[in-house]
C-alpha positions in Angstrom: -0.6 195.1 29.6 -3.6 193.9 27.7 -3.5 196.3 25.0 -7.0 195.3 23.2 -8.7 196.8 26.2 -7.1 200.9 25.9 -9.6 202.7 24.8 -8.9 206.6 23.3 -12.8 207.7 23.6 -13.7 211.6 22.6 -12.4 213.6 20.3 -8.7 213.6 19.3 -7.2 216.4 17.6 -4.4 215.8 14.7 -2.2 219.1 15.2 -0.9 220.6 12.6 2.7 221.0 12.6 3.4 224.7 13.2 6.5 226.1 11.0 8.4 228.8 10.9 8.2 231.0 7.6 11.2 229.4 6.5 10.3 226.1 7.3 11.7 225.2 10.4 9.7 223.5 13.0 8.3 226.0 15.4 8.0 223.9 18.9 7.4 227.1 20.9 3.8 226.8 18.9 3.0 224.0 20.6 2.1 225.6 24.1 -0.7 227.6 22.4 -2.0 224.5 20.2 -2.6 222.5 23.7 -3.7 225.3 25.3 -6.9 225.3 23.1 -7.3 221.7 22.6 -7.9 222.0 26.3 -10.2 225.0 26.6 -12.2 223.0 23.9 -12.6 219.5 25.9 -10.3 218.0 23.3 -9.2 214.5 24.5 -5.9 214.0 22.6 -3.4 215.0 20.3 -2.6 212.6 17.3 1.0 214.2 16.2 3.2 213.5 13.0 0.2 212.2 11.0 -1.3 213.2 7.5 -2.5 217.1 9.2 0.7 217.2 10.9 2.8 216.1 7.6 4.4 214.3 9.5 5.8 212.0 6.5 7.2 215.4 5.6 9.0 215.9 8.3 12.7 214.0 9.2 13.4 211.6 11.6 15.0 214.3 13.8 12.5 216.6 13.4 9.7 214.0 14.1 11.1 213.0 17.3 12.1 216.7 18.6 7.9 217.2 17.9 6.8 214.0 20.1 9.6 215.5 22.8 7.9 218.7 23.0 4.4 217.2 22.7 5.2 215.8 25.7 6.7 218.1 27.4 3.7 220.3 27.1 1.1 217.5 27.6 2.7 215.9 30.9 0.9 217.8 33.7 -2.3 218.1 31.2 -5.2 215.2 31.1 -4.5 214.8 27.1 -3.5 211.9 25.7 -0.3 211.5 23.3 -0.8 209.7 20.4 2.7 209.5 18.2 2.2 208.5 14.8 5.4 206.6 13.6 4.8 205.7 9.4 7.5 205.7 7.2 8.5 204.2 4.0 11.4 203.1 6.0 10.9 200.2 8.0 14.3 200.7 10.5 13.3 204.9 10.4 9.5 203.4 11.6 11.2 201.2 13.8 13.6 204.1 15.7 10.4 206.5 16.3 8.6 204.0 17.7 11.2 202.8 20.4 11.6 207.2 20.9 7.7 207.0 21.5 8.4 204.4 24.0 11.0 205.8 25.8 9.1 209.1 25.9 5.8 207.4 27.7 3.9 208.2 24.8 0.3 207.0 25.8 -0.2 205.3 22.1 1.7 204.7 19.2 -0.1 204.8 15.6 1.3 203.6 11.9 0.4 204.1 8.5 1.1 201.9 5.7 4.2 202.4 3.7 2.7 204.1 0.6 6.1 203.6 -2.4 6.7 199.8 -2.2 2.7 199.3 -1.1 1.9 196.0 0.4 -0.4 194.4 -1.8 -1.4 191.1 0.9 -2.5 191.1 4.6 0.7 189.5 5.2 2.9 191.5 4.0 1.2 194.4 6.2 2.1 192.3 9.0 5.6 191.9 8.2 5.9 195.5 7.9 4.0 196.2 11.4 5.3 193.4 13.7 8.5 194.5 13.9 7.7 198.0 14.6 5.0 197.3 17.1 8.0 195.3 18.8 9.8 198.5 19.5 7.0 199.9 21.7 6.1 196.7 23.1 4.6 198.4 26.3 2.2 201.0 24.8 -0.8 200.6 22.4 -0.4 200.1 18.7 -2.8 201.7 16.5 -3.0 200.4 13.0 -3.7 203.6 10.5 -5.8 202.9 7.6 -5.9 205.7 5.0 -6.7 204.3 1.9 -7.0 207.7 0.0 -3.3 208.6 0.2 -1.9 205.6 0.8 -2.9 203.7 -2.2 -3.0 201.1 0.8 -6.5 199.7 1.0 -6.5 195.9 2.4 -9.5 194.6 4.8 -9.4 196.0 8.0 -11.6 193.3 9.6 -9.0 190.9 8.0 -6.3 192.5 9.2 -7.6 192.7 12.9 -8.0 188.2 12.6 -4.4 188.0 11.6 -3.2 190.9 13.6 -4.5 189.8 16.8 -2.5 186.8 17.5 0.9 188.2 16.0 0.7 191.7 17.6 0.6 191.8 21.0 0.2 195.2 21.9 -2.5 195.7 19.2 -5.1 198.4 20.4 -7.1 198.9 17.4 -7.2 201.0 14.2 -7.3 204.5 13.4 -10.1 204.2 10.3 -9.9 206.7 7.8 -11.8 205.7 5.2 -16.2 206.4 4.4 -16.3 202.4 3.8 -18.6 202.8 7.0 -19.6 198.9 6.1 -16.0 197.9 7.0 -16.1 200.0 9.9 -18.9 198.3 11.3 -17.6 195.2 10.7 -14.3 196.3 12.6 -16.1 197.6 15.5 -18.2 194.7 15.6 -15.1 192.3 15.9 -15.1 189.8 18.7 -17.8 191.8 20.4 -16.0 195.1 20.2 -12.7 193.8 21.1 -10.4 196.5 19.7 -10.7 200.1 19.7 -11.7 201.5 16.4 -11.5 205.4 16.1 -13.1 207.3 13.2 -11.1 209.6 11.2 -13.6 211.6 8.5 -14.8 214.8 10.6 -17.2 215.5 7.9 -18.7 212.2 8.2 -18.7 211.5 12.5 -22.6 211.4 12.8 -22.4 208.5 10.5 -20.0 206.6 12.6 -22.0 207.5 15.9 -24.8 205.0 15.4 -22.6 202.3 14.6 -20.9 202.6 18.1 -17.7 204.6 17.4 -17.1 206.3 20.5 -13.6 208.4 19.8 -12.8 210.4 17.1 -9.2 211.5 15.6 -9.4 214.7 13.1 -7.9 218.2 12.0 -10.9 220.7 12.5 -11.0 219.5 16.1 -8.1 221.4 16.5 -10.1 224.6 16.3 -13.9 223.4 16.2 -14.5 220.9 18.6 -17.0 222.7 20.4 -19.1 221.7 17.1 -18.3 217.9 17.3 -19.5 218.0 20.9 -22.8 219.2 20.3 -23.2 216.7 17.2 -22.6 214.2 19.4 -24.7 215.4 22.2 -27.7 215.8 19.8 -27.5 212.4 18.8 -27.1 210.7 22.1 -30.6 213.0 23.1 -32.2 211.9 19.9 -32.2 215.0 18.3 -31.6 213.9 15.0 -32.7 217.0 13.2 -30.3 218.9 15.3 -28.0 216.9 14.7 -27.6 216.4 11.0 -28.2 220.1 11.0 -24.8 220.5 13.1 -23.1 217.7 10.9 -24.4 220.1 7.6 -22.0 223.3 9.5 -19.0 220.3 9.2 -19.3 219.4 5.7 -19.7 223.0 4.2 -16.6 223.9 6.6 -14.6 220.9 5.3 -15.6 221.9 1.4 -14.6 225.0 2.0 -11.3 224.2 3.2 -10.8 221.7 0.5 -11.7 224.5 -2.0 -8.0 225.8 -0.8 -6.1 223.1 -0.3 -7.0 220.9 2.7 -4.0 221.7 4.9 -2.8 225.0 3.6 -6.2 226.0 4.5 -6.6 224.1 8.2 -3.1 226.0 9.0 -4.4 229.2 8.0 -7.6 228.7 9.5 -5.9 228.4 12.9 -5.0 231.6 12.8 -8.7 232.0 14.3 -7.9 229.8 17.0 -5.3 232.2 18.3 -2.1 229.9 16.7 0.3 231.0 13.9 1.0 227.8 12.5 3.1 229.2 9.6 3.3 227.6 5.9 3.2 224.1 4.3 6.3 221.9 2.7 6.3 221.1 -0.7 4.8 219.5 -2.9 1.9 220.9 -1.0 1.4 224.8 -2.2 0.8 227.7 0.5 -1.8 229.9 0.0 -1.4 233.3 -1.6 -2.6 236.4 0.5 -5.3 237.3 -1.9 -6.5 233.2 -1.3 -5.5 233.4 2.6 -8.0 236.4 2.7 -11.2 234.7 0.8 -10.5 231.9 2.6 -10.8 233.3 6.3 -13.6 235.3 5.2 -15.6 232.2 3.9 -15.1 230.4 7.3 -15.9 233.4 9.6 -19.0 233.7 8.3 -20.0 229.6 8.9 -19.4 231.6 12.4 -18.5 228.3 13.7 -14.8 229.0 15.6 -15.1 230.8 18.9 -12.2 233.7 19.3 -8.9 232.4 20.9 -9.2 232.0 24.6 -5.3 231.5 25.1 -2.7 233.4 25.5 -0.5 234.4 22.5 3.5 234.4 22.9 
């Protein structure tokens, strides 16, 4: 397989990790969550990343999460993408081999962020041996400088990566350097597949040629994303940085809360209990929950849940 050419194009939803009120994982959530990525033209699911806390989450419980991921997403046209960081290089390497033996459709990996790589090379001594393990399926390299502390040139990394990992696919970019960004997506003609991971920021991306998309408020806005991207490719520009304006005051408002406290509760208005955060991270108190779901109904930009709750 000639991994540089998969392309993940559209948008890609990062689920959140539904829990139960006492913390355990709650898989029977995930039915609902694909249900709506669907109804909203969603492309794929990006699972156990930062939205999904997945470096939160145990081995055991990561891996139980990609099983019912795909379980729910065989018969569906959405992509799997199974992030497998971890500080731990052999835990990285086990939950990529799962994501393999699953038929996972990509695999993605963060940087460690305790002992942080400080060189290009050591990067690459962490992610060879990982990307090994799922030889067969596309490896995604995951830059996000702003909680890993990680933050080593991407365009570097794609000259030395290309030629030591086979199955390289491209990177999932995280980061506003949009200069970098270019660069990457200008690499050997577009060679690898770069997808752009600041929702508040996509019509910025879109003229530089990024062409999918992985984020959290596409889990229950995508609808929005659509149309900035629609706009843009009519040259509608006004329209569009009008749309992109709805994005960034949404995104303010949920970091207002707590980023991810918020998103969780926020789903809610997509139909989807999706239950509390793990600590460090702090829930939201009912009196926050309230002003919080009040301030996004009225940016009236999340249609009522179309799927079935259970």
């Amino acid at each position: 397989m000639k991994n540089q050419t998969h392309r993940l194009t559209g948008l890609i939803a990062a689920p959140f990790t539904a829990m139960h009120p006492d913390g355990r994982l709650h898989l029977s959530a995930v039915e609902q969550q694909a249900a709506r990525l669907l109804a909203d033209g969603v492309a794929g699911a990006f699972i156990c990343g930062s939205t999904g806390e997945g470096l939160s989450l145990s081995t055991p419980e990561r891996q139980q999460l990609a099983e019912r991921w795909r379980d729910v997403l065989k018969h569906t046209a959405l992509q799997l993408v199974v992030h497998v960081g971890h500080n731990s290089l052999e835990e990285a390497k086990a939950l990529a081999a799962h994501a393999q033996r699953l038929q996972a459709d990509a695999v993605s990996l963060v940087a460690p962020s305790y002992y942080k790589p400080a060189t290009i090379a050591e990067l690459l001594d962490f992610c060879i041996p990982i990307a090994r393990e799922c030889a067969a399926l596309p490896f995604y390299f995951y830059h996000i400088p702003p909680l890993t502390g990680v933050n080593l040139s991407m365009l570097e990394f794609l000259r030395q990566a290309e030629s030591r990992i086979p199955n390289l696919a491209g990177i999932k970019f995280s980061s506003t350097d949009l200069m970098m960004l270019q660069e990457c997506l200008a690499f050997e003609g577009g060679r690898f597949n770069i997808l752009f991971g600041c929702d508040e920021m996509l019509l910025g991306a879109l003229p530089l040629g990024v062409t999918g998309a992985v984020g959290s408020t596409y889990n229950y806005c995508a609808p929005l994303y659509h149309e900035i991207k629609s706009a843009f490719h009519a040259g509608q520009l006004d329209a569009a940085r009008a749309l992109q304006l709805k994005s960034v005051k949404l995104v303010q408002t949920l970091a207002a809360f707590g980023v991810l406290a918020s998103g969780k509760a926020v789903m809610s208005l997509a139909g989807v209990d999706c239950g509390p955060v793990r600590p460090p991270l702090r829930n939201l108190t009912a009196e926050q929950r309230a002003r919080l779901l009040h301030q996004v109904k009225a940016l009236d930009l999340i249609a009522p849940a179309q799927v079935p709750s259970h």
